[in-house]
C-alpha positions as CSV (number, residue, x, y, z in Angstrom):
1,X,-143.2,201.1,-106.3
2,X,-141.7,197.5,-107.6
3,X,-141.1,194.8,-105.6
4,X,-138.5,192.5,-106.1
5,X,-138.1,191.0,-109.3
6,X,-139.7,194.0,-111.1
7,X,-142.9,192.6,-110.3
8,X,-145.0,194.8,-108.0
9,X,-146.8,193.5,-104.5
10,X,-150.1,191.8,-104.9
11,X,-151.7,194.4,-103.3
12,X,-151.1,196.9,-105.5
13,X,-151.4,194.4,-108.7
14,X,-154.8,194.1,-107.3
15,X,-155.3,197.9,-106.9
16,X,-154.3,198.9,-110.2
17,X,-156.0,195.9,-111.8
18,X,-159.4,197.3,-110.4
19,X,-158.8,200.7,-111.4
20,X,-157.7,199.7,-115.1
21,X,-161.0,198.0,-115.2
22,X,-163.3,200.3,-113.6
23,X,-161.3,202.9,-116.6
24,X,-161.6,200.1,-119.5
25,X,-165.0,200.0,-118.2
26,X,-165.8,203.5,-118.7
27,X,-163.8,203.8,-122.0
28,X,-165.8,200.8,-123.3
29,X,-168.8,202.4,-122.5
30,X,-168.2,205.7,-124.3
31,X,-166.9,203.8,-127.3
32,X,-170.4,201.8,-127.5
33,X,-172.3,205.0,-127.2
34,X,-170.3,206.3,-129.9
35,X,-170.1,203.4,-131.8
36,X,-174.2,203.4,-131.7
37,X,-174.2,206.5,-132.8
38,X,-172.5,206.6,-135.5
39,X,-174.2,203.6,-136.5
40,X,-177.4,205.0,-136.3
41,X,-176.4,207.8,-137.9
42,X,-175.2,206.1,-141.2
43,X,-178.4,203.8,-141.3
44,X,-180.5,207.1,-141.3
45,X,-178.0,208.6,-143.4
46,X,-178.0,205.5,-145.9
47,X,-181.8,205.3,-145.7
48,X,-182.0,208.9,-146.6
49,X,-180.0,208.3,-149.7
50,X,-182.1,204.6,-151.1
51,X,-185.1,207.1,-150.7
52,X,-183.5,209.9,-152.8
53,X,-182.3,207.2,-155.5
54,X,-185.6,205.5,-155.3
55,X,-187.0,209.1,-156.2
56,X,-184.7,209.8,-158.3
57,X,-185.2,206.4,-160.2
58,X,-189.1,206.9,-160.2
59,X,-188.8,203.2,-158.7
């Protein structure tokens, strides 16, 4: 698959290089949707527990 010098031909540089970024691409978005998630779960989650404490406290 390498050309000479280790390095492989442009054509496939390109080829791969669009591949790897269409998968980063999809990776990335997973990890957002995740990431948003996860967030949002911990702001309800943290929200949930100031209202308890706020009961709690009688504030």
């Amino acid at each position: 698959m390498l050309g000479l010098g280790g390095t492989p031909p442009p054509l496939d540089r390109k080829l791969a290089a669009s591949r790897l970024g269409h998968r980063h691409r999809q990776i990335a978005a997973i990890v957002g949707v995740i990431t948003i998630r996860a967030v949002d779960q911990h702001v309800h989650a943290g929200k949930y527990q100031f209202d308890m404490a706020q009961l709690l406290n009688g504030d």
